[in-house]
C-alpha positions in Angstrom: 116.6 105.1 45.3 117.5 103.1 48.2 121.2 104.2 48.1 119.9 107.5 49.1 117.1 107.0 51.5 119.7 105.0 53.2 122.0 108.5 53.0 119.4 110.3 54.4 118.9 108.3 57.1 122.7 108.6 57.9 122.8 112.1 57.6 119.3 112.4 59.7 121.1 110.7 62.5 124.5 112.2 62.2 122.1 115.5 62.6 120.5 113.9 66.0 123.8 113.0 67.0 125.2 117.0 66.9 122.2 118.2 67.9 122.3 116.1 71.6 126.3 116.9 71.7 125.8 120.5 71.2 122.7 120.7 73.4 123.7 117.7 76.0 124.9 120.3 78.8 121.0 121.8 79.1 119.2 118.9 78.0 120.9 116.9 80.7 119.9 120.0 83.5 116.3 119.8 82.0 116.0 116.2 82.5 117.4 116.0 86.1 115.3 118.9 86.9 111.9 116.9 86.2 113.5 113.4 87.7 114.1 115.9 91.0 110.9 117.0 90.8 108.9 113.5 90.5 111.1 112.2 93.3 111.0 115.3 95.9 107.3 115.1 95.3 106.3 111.5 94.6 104.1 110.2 97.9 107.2 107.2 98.5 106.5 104.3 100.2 103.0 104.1 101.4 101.8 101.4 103.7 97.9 101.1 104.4 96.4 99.2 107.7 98.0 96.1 108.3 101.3 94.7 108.7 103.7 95.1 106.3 107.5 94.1 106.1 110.1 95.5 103.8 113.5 93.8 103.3 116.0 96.4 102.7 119.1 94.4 103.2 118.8 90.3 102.4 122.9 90.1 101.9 126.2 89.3 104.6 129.4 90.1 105.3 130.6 88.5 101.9 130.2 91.4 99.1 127.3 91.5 97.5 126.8 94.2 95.0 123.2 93.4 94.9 122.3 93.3 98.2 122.5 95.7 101.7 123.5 94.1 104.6 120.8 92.5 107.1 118.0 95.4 107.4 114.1 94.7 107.8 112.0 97.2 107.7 108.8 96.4 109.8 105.7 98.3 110.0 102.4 98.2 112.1 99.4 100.9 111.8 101.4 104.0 112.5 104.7 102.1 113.9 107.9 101.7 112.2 110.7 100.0 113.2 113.9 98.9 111.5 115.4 95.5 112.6 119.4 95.7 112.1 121.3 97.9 110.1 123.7 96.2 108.1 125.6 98.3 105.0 123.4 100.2 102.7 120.2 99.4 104.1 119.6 103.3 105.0 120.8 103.6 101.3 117.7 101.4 100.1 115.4 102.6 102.8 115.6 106.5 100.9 115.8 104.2 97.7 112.4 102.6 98.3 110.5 105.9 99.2 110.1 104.8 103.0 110.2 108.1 105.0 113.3 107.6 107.5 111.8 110.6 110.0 109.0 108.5 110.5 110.8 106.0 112.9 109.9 104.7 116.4 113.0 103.2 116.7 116.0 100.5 115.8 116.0 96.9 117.2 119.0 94.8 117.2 119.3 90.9 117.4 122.8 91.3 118.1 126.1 93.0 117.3 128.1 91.4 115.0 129.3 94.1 112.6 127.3 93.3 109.5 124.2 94.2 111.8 125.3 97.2 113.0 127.7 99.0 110.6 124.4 100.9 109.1 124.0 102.9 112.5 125.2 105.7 111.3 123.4 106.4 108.2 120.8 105.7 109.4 120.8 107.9 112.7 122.2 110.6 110.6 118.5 110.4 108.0 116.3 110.0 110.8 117.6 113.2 112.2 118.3 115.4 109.5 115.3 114.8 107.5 112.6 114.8 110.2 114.4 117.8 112.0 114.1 115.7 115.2 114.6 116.9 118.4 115.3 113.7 120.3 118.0 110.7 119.2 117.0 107.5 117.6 115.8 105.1 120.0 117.9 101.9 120.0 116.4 98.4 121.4 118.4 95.9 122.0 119.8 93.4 124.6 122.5 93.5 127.3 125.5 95.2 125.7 123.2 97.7 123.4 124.6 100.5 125.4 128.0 100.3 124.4 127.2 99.8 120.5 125.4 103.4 121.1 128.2 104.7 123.0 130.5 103.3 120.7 128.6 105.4 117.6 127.9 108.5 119.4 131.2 108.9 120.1 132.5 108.4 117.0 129.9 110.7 115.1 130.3 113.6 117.7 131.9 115.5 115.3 130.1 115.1 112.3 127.3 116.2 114.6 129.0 119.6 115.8 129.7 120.5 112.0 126.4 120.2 110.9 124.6 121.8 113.7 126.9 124.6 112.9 126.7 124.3 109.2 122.4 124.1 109.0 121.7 125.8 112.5 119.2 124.4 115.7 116.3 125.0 113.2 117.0 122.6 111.3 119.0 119.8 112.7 118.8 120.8 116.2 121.4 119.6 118.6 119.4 117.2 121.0 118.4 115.3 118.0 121.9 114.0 116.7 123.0 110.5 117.8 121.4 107.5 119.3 119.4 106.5 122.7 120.0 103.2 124.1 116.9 101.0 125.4 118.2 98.0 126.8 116.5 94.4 127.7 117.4 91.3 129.7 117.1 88.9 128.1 117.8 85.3 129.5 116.8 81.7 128.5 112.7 82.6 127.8 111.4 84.9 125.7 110.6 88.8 126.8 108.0 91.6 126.0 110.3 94.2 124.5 107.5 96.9 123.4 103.7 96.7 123.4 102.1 100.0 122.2 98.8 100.5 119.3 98.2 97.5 118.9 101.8 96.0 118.3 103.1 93.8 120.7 107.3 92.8 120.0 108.7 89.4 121.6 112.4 89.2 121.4 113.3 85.6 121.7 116.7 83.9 122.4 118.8 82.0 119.5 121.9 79.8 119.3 124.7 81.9 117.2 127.0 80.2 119.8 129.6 82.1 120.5 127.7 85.7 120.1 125.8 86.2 123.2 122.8 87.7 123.7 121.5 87.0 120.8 117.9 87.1 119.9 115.0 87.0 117.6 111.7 88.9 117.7 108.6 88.1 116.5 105.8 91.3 116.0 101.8 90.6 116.4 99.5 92.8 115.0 95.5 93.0 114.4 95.9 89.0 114.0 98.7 88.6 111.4 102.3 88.1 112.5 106.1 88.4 111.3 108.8 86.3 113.0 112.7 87.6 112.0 115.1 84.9 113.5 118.6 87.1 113.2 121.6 84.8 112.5 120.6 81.3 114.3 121.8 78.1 113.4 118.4 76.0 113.7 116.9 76.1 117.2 114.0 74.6 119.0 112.9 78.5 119.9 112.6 79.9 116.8 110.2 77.2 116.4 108.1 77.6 119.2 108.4 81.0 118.5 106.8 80.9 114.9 104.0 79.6 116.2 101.6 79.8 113.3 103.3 83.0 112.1 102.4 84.4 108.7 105.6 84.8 107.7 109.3 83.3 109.1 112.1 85.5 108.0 115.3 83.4 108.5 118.8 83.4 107.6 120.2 80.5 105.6 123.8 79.7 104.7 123.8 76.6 101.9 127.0 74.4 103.0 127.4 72.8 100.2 128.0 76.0 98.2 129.9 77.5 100.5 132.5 74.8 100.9 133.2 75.4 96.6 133.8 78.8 98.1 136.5 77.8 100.4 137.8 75.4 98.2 138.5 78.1 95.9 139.9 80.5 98.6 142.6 77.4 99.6 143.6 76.9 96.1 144.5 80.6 95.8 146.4 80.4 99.1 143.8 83.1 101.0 143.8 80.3 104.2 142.7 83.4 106.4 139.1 83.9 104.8 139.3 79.8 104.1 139.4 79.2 107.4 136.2 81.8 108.2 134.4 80.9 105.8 134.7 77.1 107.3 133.8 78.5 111.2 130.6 80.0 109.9 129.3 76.7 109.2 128.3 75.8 112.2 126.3 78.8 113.0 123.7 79.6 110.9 120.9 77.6 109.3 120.8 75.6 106.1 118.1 76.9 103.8 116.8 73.2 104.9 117.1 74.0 108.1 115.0 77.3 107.7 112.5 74.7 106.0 112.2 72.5 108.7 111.6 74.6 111.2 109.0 76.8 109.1 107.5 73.2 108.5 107.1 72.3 112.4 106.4 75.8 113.0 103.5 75.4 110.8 104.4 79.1 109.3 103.1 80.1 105.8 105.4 81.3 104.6 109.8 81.3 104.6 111.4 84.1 103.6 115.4 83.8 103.6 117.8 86.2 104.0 121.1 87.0 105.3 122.2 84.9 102.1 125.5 82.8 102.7 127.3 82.7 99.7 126.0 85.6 97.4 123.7 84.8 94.8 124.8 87.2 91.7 121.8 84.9 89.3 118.5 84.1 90.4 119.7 80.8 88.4 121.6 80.0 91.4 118.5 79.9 93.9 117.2 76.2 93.0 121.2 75.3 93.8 121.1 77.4 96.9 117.7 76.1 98.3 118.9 72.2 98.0 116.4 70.3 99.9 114.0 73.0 101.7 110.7 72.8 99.1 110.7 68.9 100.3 110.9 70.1 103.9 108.4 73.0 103.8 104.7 73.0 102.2 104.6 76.4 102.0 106.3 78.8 99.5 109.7 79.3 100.5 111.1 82.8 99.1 114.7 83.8 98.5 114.5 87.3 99.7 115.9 90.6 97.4 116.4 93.7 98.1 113.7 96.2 98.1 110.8 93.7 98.4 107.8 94.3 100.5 105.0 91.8 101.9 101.9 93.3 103.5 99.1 91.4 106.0 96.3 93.1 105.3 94.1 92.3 108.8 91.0 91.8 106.9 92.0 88.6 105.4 95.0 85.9 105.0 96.4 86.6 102.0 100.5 87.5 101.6 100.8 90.3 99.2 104.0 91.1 97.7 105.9 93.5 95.6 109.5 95.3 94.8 110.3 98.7 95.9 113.8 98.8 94.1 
């Protein structure tokens, strides 16, 4: 009796299995028809009142295939604004549901490649799917205008074929490209927008020899968001975290990173060795990033631009070393596609993925 309930069983699954071969070309259609359907009409990524930032690249140069390159995603009331660009973070911006058209503009800390190499993605969403008429404003200090020359140039093309392809209508010519809005910045801190409500301080840091390079810290309704950029610890970003809800900070762990070169010595790459040693000595430790939360009196650390990559969360407690004795708030190892909002009515951090 068994031998043939276990027969039928094979022969009931053979069935299945000719069934989906024969039918796999329509079932397939019918499937990515309704996952088109529930994504072209889902309501994305929604943001209430408050102040809400969205990591949408945590990773670096070094290849990551888990992480974007650095992109922050911050959001006031009815302000957006996207702090660097790095690889794939317009990728996980569209992946997260966050509607690209809806963009008051792009700030920069500074224009290493890793922070910029996302400009044209991005520029390219913001235009085509909000039909805009005007280019993506771009914020950033002395130097900002040849970065947007630079990309405008090089996407002038790509611009003429689609205008011709999709017509004024719909991508409309005066839209394509990228607007430069330069700032001074110098050894004090400057007032780089201040509009509903939001007021945006960029800030000075020390990635010695990149120059300008700054920070910015956004204020809103009481609650605040500080994003450091690439710093090796400085007294500013301190000062500037002032009480800050959240410090967003890059962190390198040394120790880590010198197995890496080891290993790139042993197999004779002395090239990336020998980068991978320079870029010691300009970013933070992840007890660095503690520290200066700590005597910032912030309440919370979020780290990113993660020096080496992480491919386990079993790696963080070995990547943080030190920083929960340094910092007595919670210290996060930021991921892609994860989203903390400051609700103005109260103190609480809430979090959640995107991705």
């Amino acid at each position: 009796m068994k031998k043939w309930i276990a027969l039928g069983i094979c022969a009931l699954l053979v069935g299945v299995a000719v069934l989906v071969f024969v039918f796999q070309r329509p079932l397939g259609e019918r499937a990515f028809a309704s996952a088109a359907a529930e994504r072209a009409g889902g309501p994305g990524l929604q943001f209430g009142e408050g102040l809400h930032l969205a990591l949408c690249g945590t990773g670096s140069p070094l290849p990551d295939p888990e992480r974007a390159g650095p992109c922050n995603l911050v959001v006031a009331g009815d302000r957006a604004y996207v702090v660097d660009i790095g690889e794939g973070g317009a990728r996980n911006l569209n992946l997260m549901g966050f509607d690209l058209a809806s963009l008051d503009g792009l700030l920069l800390t500074h224009f290493h490649s890793d922070h910029i190499d996302g400009i044209g993605p991005l520029a390219l969403l913001y235009w085509t799917q909000g039909t805009k008429a005007a280019p993506l404003p771009v914020h950033g200090a002395q130097g900002v205008e040849t970065v947007v020359e630079g990309f405008n140039m090089a996407y002038s093309l790509d611009h003429s074929y689609r205008v011709a392809h999709h017509g004024e209508n719909i991508v409309p010519s005066s839209g394509g490209g990228l607007t430069a809005l330069p700032f001074e910045i110098g050894a004090e801190p400057v007032v780089v927008l201040d509009e509903g409500g939001l007021t945006v301080t960029a800030f000075p840091v020390d990635h010695d020899p990149v120059r300008p390079s700054v920070g910015y810290r956004f204020d809103y309704k009481g609650r605040s968001v500080v994003i450091s950029g690439d710093s090796a610890r400085t007294d500013m970003v301190e000062r500037m975290a002032k009480g800050a809800d959240i410090l967003v900070h890059d962190a390198l762990q040394p120790k880590l990173v010198r197995h890496l070169t080891d290993a790139l010595e042993d197999n004779g790459d002395e090239n990336v060795a020998t980068i991978t040693r320079d870029i010691l000595d300009y970013h933070a430790s992840p007890e660095d990033a503690a520290a200066s939360a700590e005597a910032a009196g912030a309440r919370m650390l979020v780290l990113s631009h993660l020096v080496p990559p992480l491919p386990s969360a079993f790696l963080h407690p070995a990547f943080l070393g030190d920083a929960p004795d340094r910092f007595g708030g919670e210290i996060v190892v930021g991921e892609d596609g994860m989203v903390f909002t400051l609700s103005p009515a109260s103190e609480a951090i809430e979090r959640q993925s995107a991705l």
